[in-house]
C-alpha positions in Angstrom: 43.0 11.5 -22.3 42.2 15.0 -23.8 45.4 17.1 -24.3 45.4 20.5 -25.6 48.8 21.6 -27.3 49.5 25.6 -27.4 51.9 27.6 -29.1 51.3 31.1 -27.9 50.8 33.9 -29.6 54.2 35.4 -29.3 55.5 39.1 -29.5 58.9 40.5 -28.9 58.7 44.1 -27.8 62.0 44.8 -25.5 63.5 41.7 -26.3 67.0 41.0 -27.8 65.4 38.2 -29.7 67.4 37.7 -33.5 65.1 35.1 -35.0 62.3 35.6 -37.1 59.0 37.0 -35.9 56.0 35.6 -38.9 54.5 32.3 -37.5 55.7 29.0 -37.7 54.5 25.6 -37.8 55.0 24.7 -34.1 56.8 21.3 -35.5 56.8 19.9 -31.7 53.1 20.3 -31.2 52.1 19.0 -34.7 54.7 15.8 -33.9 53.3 15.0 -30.6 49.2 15.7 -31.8 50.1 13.1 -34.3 51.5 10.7 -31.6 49.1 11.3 -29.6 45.7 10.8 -32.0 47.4 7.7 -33.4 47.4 6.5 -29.6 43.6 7.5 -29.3 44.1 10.6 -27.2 41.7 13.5 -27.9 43.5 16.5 -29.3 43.3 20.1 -29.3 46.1 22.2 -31.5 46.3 25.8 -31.0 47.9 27.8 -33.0 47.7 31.5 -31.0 50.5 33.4 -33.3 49.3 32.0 -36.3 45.8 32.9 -35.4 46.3 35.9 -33.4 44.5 34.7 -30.6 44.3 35.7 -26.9 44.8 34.3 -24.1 40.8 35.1 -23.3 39.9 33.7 -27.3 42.4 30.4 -25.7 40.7 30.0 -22.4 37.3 29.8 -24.4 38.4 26.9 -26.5 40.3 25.5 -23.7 36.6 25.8 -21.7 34.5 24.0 -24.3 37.6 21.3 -24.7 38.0 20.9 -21.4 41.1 19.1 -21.3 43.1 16.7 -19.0 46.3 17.8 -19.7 47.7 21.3 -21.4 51.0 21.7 -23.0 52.8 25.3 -23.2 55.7 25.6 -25.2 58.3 28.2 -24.2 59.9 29.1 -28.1 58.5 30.1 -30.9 58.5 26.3 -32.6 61.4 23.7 -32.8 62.9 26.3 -35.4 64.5 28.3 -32.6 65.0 26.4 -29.6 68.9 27.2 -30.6 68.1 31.0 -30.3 64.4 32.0 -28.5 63.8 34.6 -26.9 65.6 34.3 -23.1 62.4 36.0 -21.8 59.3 33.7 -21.0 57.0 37.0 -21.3 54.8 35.5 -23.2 53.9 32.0 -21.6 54.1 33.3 -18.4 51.2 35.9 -19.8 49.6 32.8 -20.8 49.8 30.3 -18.4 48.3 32.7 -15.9 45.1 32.6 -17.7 45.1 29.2 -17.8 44.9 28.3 -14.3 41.5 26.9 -13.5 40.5 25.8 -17.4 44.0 23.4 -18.3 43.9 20.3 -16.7 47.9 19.1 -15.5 50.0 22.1 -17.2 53.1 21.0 -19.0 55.7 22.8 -20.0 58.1 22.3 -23.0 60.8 23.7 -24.8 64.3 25.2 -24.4 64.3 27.1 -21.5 63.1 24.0 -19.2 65.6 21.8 -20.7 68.5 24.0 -19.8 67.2 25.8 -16.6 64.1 23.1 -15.0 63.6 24.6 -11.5 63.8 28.0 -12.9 61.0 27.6 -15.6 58.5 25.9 -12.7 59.2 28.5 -10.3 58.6 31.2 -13.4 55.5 29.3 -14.6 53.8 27.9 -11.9 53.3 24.6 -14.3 52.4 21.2 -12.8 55.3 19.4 -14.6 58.8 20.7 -17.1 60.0 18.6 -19.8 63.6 18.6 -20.4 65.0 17.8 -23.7 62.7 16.6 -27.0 58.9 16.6 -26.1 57.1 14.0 -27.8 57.6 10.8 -26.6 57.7 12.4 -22.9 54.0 14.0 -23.8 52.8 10.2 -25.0 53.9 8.8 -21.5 52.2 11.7 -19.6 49.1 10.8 -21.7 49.5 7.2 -21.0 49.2 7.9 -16.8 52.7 7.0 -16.3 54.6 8.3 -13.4 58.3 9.5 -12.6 58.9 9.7 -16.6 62.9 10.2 -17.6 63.2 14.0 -18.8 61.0 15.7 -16.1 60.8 17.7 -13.7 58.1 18.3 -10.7 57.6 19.2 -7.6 56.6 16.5 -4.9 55.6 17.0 -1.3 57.3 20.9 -1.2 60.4 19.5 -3.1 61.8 19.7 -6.8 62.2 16.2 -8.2 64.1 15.5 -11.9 64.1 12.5 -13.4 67.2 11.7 -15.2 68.3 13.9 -17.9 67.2 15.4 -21.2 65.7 13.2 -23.4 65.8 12.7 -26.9 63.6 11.5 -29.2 63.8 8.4 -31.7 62.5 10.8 -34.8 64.1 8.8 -37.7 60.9 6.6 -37.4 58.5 9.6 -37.0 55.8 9.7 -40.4 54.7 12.4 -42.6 53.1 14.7 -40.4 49.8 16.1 -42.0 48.8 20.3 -40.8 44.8 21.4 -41.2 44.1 22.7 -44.4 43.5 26.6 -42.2 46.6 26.5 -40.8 48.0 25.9 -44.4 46.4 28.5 -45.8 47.2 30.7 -43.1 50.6 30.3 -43.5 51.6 32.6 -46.0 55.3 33.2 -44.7 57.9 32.2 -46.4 61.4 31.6 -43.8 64.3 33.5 -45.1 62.9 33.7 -48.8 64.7 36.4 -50.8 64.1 35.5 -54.2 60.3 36.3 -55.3 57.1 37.0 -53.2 55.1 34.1 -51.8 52.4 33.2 -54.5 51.1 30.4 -52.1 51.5 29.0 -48.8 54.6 28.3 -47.6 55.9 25.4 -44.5 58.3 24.2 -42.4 59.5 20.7 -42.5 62.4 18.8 -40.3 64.4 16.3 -42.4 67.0 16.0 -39.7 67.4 16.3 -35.8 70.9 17.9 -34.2 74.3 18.2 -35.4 77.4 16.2 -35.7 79.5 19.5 -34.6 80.3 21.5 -31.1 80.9 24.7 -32.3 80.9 26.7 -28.9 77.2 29.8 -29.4 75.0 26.6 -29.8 72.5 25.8 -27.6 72.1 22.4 -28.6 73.5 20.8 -25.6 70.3 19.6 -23.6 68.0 19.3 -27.3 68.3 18.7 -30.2 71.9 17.3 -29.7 72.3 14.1 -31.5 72.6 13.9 -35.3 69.4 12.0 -36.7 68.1 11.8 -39.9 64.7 10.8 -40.9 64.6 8.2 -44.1 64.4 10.5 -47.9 60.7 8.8 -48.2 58.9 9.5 -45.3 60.3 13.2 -45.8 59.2 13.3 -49.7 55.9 12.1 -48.7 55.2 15.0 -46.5 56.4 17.2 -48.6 54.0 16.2 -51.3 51.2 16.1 -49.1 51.6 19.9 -48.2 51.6 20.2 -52.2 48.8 19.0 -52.5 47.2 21.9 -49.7 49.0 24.6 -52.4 52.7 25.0 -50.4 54.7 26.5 -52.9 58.0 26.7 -50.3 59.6 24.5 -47.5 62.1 25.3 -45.5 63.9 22.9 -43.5 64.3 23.8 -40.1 67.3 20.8 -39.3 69.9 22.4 -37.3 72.4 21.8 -40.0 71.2 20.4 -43.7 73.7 17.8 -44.9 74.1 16.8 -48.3 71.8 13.8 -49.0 71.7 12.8 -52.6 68.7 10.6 -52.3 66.2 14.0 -50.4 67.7 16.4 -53.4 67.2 13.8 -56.4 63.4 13.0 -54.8 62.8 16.5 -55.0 64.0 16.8 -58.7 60.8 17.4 -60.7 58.3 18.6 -57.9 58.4 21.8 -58.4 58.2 22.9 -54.8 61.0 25.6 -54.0 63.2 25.6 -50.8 65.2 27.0 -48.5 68.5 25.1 -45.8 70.5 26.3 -43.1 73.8 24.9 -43.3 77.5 24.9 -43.3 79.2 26.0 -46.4 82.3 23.8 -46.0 80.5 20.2 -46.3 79.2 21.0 -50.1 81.0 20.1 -52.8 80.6 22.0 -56.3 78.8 18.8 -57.9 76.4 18.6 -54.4 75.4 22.5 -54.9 74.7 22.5 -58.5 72.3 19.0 -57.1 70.7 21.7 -54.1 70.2 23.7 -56.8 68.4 21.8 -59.3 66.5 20.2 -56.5 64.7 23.3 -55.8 66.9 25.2 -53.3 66.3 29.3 -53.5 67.7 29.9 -50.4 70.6 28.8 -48.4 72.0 30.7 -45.0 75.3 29.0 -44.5 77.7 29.6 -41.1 80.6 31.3 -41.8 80.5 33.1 -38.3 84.2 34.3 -38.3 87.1 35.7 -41.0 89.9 34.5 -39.3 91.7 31.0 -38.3 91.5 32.1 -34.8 88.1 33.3 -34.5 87.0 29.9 -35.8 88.8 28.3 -33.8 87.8 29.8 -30.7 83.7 29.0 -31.8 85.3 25.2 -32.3 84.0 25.3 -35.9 86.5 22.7 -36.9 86.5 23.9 -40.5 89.5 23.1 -42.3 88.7 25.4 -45.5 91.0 28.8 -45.5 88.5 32.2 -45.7 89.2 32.1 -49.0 88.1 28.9 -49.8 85.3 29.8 -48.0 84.2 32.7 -50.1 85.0 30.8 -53.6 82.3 28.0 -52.0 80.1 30.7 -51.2 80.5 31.9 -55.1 80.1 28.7 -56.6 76.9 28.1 -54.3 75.6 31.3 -55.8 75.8 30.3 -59.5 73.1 27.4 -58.5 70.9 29.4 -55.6 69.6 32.4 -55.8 70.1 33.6 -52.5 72.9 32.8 -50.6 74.3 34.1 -47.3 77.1 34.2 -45.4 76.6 34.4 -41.6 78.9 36.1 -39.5 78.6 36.8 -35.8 80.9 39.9 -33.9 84.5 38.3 -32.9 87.5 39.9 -31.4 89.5 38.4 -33.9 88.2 39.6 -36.5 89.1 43.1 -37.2 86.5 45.7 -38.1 88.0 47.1 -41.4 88.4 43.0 -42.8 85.0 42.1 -42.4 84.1 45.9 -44.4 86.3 45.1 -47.1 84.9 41.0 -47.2 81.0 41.9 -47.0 81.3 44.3 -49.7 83.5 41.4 -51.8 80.7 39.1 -51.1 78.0 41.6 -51.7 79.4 42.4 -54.8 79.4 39.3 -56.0 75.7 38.5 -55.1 76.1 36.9 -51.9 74.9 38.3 -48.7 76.7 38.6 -45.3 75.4 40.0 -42.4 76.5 42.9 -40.2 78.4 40.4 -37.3 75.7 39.9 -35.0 76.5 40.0 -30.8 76.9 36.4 -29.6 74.5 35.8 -26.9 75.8 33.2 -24.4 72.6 30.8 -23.9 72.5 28.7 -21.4 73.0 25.0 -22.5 75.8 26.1 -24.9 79.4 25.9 -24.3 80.3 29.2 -24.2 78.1 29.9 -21.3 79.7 26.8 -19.3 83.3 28.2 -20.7 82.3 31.8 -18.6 80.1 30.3 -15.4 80.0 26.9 -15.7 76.8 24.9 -15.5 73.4 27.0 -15.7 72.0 27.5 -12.4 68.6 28.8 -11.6 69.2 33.0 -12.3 71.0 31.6 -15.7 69.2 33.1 -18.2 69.3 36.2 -16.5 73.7 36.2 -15.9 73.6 35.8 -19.6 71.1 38.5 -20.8 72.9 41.0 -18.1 76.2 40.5 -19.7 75.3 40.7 -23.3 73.3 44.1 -22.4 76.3 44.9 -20.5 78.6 43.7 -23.4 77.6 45.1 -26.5 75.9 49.2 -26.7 74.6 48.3 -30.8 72.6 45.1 -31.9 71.3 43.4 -35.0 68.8 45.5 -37.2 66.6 42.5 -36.1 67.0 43.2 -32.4 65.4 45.4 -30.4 67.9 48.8 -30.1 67.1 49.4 -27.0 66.4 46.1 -25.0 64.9 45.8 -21.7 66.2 43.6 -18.5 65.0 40.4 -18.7 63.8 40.6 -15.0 61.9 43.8 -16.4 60.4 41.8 -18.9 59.2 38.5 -16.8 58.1 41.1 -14.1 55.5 43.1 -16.2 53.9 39.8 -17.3 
């Protein structure tokens, strides 16, 4: 079969979106490519935000391709199915120009996985995939029908088969980019601590996360911890070496300690950056992050008080306090550390002033407390309306503009309804 995979060419005007904007590697397209080349499928990868394409400049690939099947992912890469943008602007842009020149559509990503029946009706895609693509995209390929994780519609009616699905992914290989998208990739994700002389990647050592904690949306993705053997990972990561990366940054939902991944990348050379919890290091196991090449570490923090934790089921038995002097030790080995915070009731305005200037003073930095959004597929949306329904995303993005009058300095200030959004595409 010929299968085209497309990552659009994203943009965020109006949206309340908090991620990063610079292009990605989209991880779940390069994952399933491989797959589906190793199975002797015919691939096309495009890269439209990386390459700044159209959805006219797609059509014309997509036209001398001519594919069987087209795949349309709804996030801006694996990297923020936690947080994309609610709004599916963008792919709904898209996969109108499509029609006629794709093949069977497919959609993948977060918002199918949470709300199915609202991303076909949205879409106008033959076929959703709910939870982790890959494997689901293989048995599509293959011709097999009424595959687990999917969702259709059949003589007038919605049909899901089973749940979510989740992927194997501790047996997945090194996966190998084109040397243009490489070299295109000049970004490097949440690097503080010199300008990019070379290329910079993104690489996924682990899958999920062994916690709960209540903002994220991990519920129907990404859920389960995995984590892919230190080999298979190190020989990736030398293979994008050797195409001139000069920076990684692992995109795992939560980067664990793992002597045998730091003391592999002892030597290399390569620099990196983590997201991570603060509270599972040790001194010894920073001062190893360190040495190994870390520049860059964004660790959860998310709220000053007992309570506030507690109410985001962070489970984190260190006192603030603590907190901070891990923060401060992590500092002495990693250039850029930073403590995230997000906006709690609990914690009182005049405390978080006084402990982001502590912090700030010291070289680490926390964030202004950035508005929770309540996605759909995390429990703090089922805690305020129980399971998402079809008008989900929209209940959530209603309340938080309803909630909060000020946003992030990464946020749009003045955010459009989502409904306004979807409707001018």
């Amino acid at each position: 079969m010929k299968v085209a995979l497309i990552n659009p060419n994203w943009r965020y005007g109006g949206s309340i979106y908090f991620g990063c904007r610079s292009p990605h590697l989209p991880l779940e397209l390069g994952i399933a490519h491989q797959l589906l080349q190793r199975n002797e499928h015919r691939t096309l990868l495009i890269d439209a935000h990386l390459h700044n394409l159209s959805p006219s400049d797609i059509v014309a690939e997509l036209k001398h391709f001519r594919p069987d099947m087209t795949v349309v992912t709804t996030a801006p890469t694996y990297l923020f199915w936690r947080c994309p943008p609610p709004e599916l602007t963008v792919p709904q842009e898209l996969v109108r120009a499509l029609h006629g020149h794709a093949g069977f559509l497919v959609a993948v990503g977060p918002h199918g996985s949470a709300t199915p029946r609202a991303v076909l009706r949205k879409l106008c895609v033959d076929l959703v995939v709910m939870g982790e693509c890959e494997e689901v995209l293989m048995q599509l390929a293959a011709g097999e029908r009424d595959v687990a994780g999917t969702c259709f519609i059949e003589g007038g009616d919605v049909r899901m088969i089973g749940g979510p699905r989740a992927a194997a992914f501790v047996d997945q290989l090194p996966l190998a980019w084109p040397g243009e998208m490489i070299r295109r990739h000049d970004h490097h994700h949440h690097r503080f601590d010199a300008e990019p002389i070379g290329p910079g990647a993104e690489v996924e050592a682990s899958r999920g996360c062994p916690y709960h904690c209540t903002f994220c949306a991990k519920e129907n993705f990404r859920n389960k911890y995995r984590r892919r053997p230190a080999n298979l990972v190190l020989q990736e990561i030398d293979a994008l070496a050797q195409q001139g990366v000069e920076y990684i940054y692992f995109i795992d939902e939560i980067f664990l300690p793992h002597e045998e991944l730091l003391r592999g990348l002892l030597g290399r050379g390569l620099k990196f950056g983590v997201q991570t919890r603060i509270d599972v290091w040790k001194p010894e196991a920073l001062e190893l992050l360190g040495r190994a090449g870390c520049v860059s570490a964004e660790c959860g923090v998310e709220s000053l008080t007992v309570e506030g934790r507690d109410m985001l089921a962070k489970h984190c038995r260190m006192t603030t306090g603590q907190l901070a002097d891990r923060l401060l030790e992590a500092k002495r080995h990693i250039p850029f550390v930073q403590a995230n915070l997000i906006a709690m009731p609990q914690d009182d305005g005049e405390l978080v002033r006084r402990w982001r200037k502590q912090m700030r003073d010291a070289g680490v930095w926390a964030n202004d407390p950035v508005p929770l959004f309540p996605y759909p597929g995390s429990p703090d949306y089922r805690r305020l309306w129980g399971e998402p329904d079809d008008t989900a995303w929209e209940r959530a993005h209603d309340h938080y503009l309803n909630q909060f009058r000020a946003f992030s300095d990464v946020q749009e200030q003045r955010p459009r309804r989502l409904c306004e959004l979807e409707v001018a595409a």
